[in-house]
N, C-alpha and C positions, 0 to 999 in steps of 0.2 A: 489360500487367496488373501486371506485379511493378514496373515504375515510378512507379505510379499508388500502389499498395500501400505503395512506400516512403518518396513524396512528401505522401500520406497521416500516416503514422506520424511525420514530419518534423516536418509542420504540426503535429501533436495535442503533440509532444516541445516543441515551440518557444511554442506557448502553454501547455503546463504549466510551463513553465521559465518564463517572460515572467509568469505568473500568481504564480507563488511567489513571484518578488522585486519583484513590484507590492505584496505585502501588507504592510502595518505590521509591523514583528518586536517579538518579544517580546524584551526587554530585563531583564538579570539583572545585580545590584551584585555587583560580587566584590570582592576586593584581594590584592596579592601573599600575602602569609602566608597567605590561606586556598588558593592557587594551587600554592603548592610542596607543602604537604601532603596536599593532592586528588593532587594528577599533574597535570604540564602536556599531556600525552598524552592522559590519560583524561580532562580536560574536552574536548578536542577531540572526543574519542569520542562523548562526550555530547552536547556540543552538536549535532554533525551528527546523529545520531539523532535526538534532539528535534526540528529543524530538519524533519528527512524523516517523524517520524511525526505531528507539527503541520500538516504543509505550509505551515510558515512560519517565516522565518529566525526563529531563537534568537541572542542578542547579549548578549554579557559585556560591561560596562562599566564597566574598571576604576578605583579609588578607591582616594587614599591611605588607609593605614590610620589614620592620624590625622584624617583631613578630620570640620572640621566641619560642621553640619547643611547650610547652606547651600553647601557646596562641593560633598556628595554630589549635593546639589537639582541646583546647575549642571551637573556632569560628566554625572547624565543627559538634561540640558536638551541640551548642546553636540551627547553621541552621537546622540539622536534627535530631530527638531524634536515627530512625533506616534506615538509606539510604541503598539501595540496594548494590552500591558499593561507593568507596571513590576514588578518584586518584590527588595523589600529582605532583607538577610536581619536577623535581631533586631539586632543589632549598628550597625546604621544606620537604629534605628524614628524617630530623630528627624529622620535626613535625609528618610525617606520622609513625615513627616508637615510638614516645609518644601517638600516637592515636591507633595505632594497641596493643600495651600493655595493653590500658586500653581498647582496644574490641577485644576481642583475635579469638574471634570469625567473625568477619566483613571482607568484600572482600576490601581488602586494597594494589593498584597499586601505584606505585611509576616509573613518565614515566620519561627517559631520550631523551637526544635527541644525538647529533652528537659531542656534544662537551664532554661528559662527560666520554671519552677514555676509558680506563682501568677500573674504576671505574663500576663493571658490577653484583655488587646490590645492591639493594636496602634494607629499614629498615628492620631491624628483622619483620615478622610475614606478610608481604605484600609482592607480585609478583613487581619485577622487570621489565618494558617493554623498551628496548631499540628501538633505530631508527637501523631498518637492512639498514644498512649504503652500505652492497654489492651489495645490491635489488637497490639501489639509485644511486649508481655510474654510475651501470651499466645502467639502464636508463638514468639518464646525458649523459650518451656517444649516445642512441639511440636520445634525443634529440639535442644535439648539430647537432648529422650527419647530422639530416635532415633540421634545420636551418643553416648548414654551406654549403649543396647542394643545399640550395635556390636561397641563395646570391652569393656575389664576391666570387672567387677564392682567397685562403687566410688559413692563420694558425687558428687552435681550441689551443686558450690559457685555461689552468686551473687554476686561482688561488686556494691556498690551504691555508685551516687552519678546521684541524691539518695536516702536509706532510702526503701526501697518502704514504701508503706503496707496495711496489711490486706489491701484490695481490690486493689493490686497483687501481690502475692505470695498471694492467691488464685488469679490470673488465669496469675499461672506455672507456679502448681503444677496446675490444670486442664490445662493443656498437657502435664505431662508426665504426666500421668496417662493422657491420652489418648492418650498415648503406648505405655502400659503398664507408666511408673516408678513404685511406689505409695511409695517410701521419700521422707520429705519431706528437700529441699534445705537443705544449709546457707546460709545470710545473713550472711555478711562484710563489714567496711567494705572501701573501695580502698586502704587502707593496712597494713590486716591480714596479718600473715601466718600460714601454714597450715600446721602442724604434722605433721601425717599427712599426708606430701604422697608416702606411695605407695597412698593410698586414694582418688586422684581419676579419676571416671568421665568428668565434662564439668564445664568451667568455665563461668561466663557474667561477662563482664566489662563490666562498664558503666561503666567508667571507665579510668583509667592503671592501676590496681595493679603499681607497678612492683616490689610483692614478692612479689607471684605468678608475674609473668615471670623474675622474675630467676632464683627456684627450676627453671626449665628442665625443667617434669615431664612436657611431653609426651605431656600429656590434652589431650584439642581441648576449643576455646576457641571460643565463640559472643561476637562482640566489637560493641560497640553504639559504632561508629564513623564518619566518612566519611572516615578516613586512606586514602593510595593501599595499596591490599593488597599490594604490592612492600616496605612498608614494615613489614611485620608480619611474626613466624614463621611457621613453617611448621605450628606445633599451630593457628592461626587456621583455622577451617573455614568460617565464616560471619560475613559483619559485615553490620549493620543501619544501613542509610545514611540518614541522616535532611536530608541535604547538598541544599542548592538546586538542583544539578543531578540528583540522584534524584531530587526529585519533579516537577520546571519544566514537564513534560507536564501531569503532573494539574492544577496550579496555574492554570498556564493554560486549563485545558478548564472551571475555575469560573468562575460568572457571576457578579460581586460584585451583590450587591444588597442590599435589607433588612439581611440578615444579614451582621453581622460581625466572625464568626469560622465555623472551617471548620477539618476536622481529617482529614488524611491521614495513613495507617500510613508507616514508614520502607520504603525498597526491602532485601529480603532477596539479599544478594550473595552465591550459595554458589560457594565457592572451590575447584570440580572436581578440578582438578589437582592437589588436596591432599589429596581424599580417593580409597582404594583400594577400597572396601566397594563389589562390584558394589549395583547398585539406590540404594545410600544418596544419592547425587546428587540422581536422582528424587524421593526423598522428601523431601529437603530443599527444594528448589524447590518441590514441593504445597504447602509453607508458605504462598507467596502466596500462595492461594487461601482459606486459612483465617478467617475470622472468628470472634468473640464472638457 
């Protein structure tokens, strides 16, 4: 019985392995410089995750950083003959829209992130996915509250880049309200620096401010990045990853069709090990769950 049982479990083991790497993989442009600043560790991380919660290999496909349109085109012609999907990240919309030409037919994403404003698509013949930038704010603001109700009594600074507009810094300031912050945040550029720097509650950094860091004040810092978190202080409590491998799951589970463009929130990375405040963890993580 127990041989049967484990000849069984053998066979079911051997066609789920034999099925996974029969399927087309999904295929993601990267290059060294975005490589070193990610972690070379933690895209391994990721991709095996993706790879096991996809059930289907995930594949980096690296490009120089200079390559033109067509060289991106070929390098992912060479790695894959027929990949399930492609996703450029904005930085190579013109190689993905030399590669969607010459495959008119292939699921061809083109992921922006936070920075790429106005600009809202991508190549001819590929879906567009942007950072839903309002989904993100608005969390910023639910984490800030509850790192700025931890600590000191004290102002939630936001540096910005790009200036939030109106209805962005609505949508942050709902967050921390919801939080139960009623004091409204101050609005800094990333180059500003900040005077009363023993009156900070919670920072939220969307950009370098390397004059906030410098000043070493040791208010946590909500940081809108996808740098490896090894590379950040230790006041960083959360960063908002808006990087091709945070989302390459979701990206891939859309159907491109019709529509094209598509707008996924960044992943919330809460940096445990950093914070002391029993519960606060938990609540930082509820974040994802949060909508508009």
């Amino acid at each position: 019985m127990k041989k049967r049982l484990l000849l069984s479990i053998g066979l079911v083991l051997a066609l789920g392995i034999g099925g996974f790497f029969a399927r087309s993989p999904a295929v993601v442009v990267t290059d060294s410089a975005f490589d070193v600043l990610y972690g070379p560790d933690r895209t391994r991380r990721k991709v095996g995750a993706a790879s096991l919660k996809l059930f289907r290999r995930v594949r980096p496909v690296p490009v120089a950083d200079n390559a033109d349109p067509d060289m991106v085109a070929f390098a992912v012609e060479e790695a894959e003959a027929d990949p399930y999907c492609i996703i450029f990240p904005y930085r190579y919309n013109e190689g993905a829209e030399a590669y969607a030409e010459r495959h008119p037919s292939a699921r061809v994403f083109v992921l922006g992130d936070r920075h790429t404003g106005d600009r809202t698509e991508g190549a001819e013949g590929a879906v567009f996915v942007e950072t839903d930038w309002k989904t993100d704010l608005y969390r910023a603001g639910l984490c800030a509250g509850s790192l700025a109700l931890s600590g000191e009594d004290g102002e939630v600074l936001f540096f910005q880049t790009p200036i939030l507009s109106d209805e962005g810094q609505e949508l942050f300031e709902r967050g921390l309200r919801d939080r139960g912050v009623e004091k409204p945040p101050k609005y800094l550029s990333v180059s500003q620096e900040y005077s009363d720097n023993k009156n900070v509650a919670c920072a939220v950094v969307g950009g370098r401010a390397e004059a906030f860091f410098e000043q070493n004040l040791g208010a946590p810092v909500v940081l809108f990045s996808w740098v490896d978190p090894a590379l950040t202080g230790d006041s960083v409590k959360v960063l908002f990853d808006d990087s091709p491998w945070a989302l390459v799951s979701r990206v891939v589970q859309l159907i491109p069709g019709k529509e094209r463009m598509q707008s996924i929130p960044s992943d919330v990375v809460v940096l445990g090990r950093r914070i002391l405040e029993r519960g606060l963890v938990g609540d930082l993580k509820k974040t994802r769950e949060n909508n508009i």
